[in-house]
C-alpha positions in Angstrom: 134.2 67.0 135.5 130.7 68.4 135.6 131.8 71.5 136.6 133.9 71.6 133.5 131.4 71.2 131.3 129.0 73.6 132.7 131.4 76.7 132.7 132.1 76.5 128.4 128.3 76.4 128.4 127.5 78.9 130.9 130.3 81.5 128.5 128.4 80.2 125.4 125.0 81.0 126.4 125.1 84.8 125.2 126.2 83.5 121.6 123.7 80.6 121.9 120.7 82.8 122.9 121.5 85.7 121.4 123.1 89.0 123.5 120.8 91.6 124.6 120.6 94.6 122.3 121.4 97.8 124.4 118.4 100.3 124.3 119.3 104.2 124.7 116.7 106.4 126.6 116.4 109.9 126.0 114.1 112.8 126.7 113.7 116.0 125.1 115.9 119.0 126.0 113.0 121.3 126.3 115.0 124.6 126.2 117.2 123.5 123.0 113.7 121.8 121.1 111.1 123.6 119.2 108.1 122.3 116.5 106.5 124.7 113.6 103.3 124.8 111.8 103.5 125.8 108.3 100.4 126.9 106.3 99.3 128.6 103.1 97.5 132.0 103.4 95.6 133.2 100.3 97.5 131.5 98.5 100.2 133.2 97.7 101.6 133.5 101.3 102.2 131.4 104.4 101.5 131.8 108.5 103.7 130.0 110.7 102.7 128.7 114.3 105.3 127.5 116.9 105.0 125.5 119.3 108.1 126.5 122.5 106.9 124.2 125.4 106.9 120.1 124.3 107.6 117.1 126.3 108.6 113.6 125.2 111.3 110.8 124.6 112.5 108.4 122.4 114.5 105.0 122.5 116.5 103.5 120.4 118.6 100.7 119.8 121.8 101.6 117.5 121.4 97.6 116.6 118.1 97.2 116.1 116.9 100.9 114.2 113.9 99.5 112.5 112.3 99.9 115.6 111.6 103.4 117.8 109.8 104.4 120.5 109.3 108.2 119.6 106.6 110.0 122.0 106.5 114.0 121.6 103.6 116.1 123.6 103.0 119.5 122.4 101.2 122.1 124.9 99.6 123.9 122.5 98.1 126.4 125.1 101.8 127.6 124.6 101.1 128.1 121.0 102.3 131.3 119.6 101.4 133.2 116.4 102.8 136.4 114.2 100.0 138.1 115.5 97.1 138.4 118.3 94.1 137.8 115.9 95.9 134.6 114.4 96.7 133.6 118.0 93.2 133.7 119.2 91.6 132.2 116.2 94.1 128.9 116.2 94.1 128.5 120.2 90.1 128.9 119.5 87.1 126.2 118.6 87.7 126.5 115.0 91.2 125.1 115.2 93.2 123.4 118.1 90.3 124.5 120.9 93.2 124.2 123.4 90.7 124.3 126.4 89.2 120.9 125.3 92.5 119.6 123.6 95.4 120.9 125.3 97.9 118.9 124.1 98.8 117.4 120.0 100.7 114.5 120.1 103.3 112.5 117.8 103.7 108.6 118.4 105.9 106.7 116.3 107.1 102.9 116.6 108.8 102.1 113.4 111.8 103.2 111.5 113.3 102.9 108.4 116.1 103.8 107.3 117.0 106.0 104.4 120.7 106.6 104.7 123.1 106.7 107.4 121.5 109.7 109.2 117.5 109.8 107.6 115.1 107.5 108.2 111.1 107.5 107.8 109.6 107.2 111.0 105.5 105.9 110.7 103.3 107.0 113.4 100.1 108.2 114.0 99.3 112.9 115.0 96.9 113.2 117.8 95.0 116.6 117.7 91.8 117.8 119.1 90.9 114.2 120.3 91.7 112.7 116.2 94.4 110.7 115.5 95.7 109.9 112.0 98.8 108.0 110.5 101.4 110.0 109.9 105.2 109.6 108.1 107.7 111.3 109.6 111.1 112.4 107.7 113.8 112.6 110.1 117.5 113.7 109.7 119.6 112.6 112.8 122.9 114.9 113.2 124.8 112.0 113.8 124.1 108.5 112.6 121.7 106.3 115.2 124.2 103.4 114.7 126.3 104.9 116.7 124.8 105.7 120.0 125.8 104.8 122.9 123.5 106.4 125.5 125.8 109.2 126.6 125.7 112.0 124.2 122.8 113.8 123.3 120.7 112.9 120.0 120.2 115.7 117.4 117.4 115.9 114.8 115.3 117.7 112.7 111.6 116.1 111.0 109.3 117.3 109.1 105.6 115.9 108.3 102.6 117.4 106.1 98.9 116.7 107.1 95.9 118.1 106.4 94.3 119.8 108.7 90.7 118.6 107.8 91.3 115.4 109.1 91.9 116.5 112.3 88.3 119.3 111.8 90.0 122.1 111.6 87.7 123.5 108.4 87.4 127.0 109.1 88.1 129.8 106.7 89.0 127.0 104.1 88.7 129.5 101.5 91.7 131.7 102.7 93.7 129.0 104.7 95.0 125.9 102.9 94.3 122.6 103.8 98.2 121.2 104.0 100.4 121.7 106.9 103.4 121.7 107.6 105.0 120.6 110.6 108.7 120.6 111.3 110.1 119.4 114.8 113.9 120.6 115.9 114.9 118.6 118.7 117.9 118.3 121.1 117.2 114.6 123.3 119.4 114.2 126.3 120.6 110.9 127.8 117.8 110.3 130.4 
């Protein structure tokens, strides 16, 4: 009789504790992933800086999306620019001063959803040794609600900061102080 008793409990348990949500792990398809850096020039144009070699992953939960673990390392000794002057003034002290601050960093934790495939991601951008809140709009190419941790997640975000907070003042006069940053990523099931 016992032993009757404890197998109806032993099946209930998962509805009586609640069932494990299933995490997905992925990491960043380096090859297929790339992040920009959008800035006014004059005024009345823009320079764009791109950054090829990043690192990272990100979990999610397809049942749980208001929370993310989103990590995304930039090398920006990898940076490149339109031109060589450009190059060596961002890679230099005045902006990212890559040989003190190799890397810029994106950390985010939690999501919100927007619609079926945006969401709002809240984080903090690390760069030359600063790190300041930061919203991230994201556009998944397939909805995170269906996951299932086999096929790989698409997306496309896009943040603005100013570049002050991080001390990047030089030349304020002929570069602006908002940036642009948009990340195109490919994350495979790790």
């Amino acid at each position: 009789m016992r032993r009757l008793i404890c197998l109806p409990l032993a099946a209930l348990a998962p509805l009586l504790l609640g069932a494990a949500q299933p995490t997905y792990r992925y990491q960043i398809d380096t090859a297929r992933s790339m992040v920009s850096a959008k800035v006014g020039f004059f005024g009345i144009a823009s320079k764009t800086a791109r950054f090829p070699q990043m690192s990272g992953r990100i979990a999610l939960s397809p049942e749980q999306l208001d929370t993310i673990d989103l990590d995304v390392e930039l090398d920006a000794r990898r940076l490149q620019a339109g031109d060589s002057v450009t190059l060596a003034r961002l890679k230099g002290k005045d902006f990212f001063d890559v040989e003190r601050y190799p890397t810029v960093r994106f950390a985010g934790k939690r999501m919100q959803m927007t619609g079926a495939t945006t969401a709002m991601v809240a984080g903090e951008v690390t760069a030359r040794g600063v790190t300041r809140p930061a919203q991230l709009a994201v556009t998944f190419r397939d909805p995170p609600a269906r996951v299932t941790g086999r096929d790989a997640v698409e997306l496309s975000a896009r943040t603005v900061i100013d570049r002050r907070e991080f001390g990047m003042t030089a030349y304020s006069a002929i570069v602006g102080k908002k940036v642009t940053i948009t990340i195109q990523a490919r994350m495979v099931p790790n």
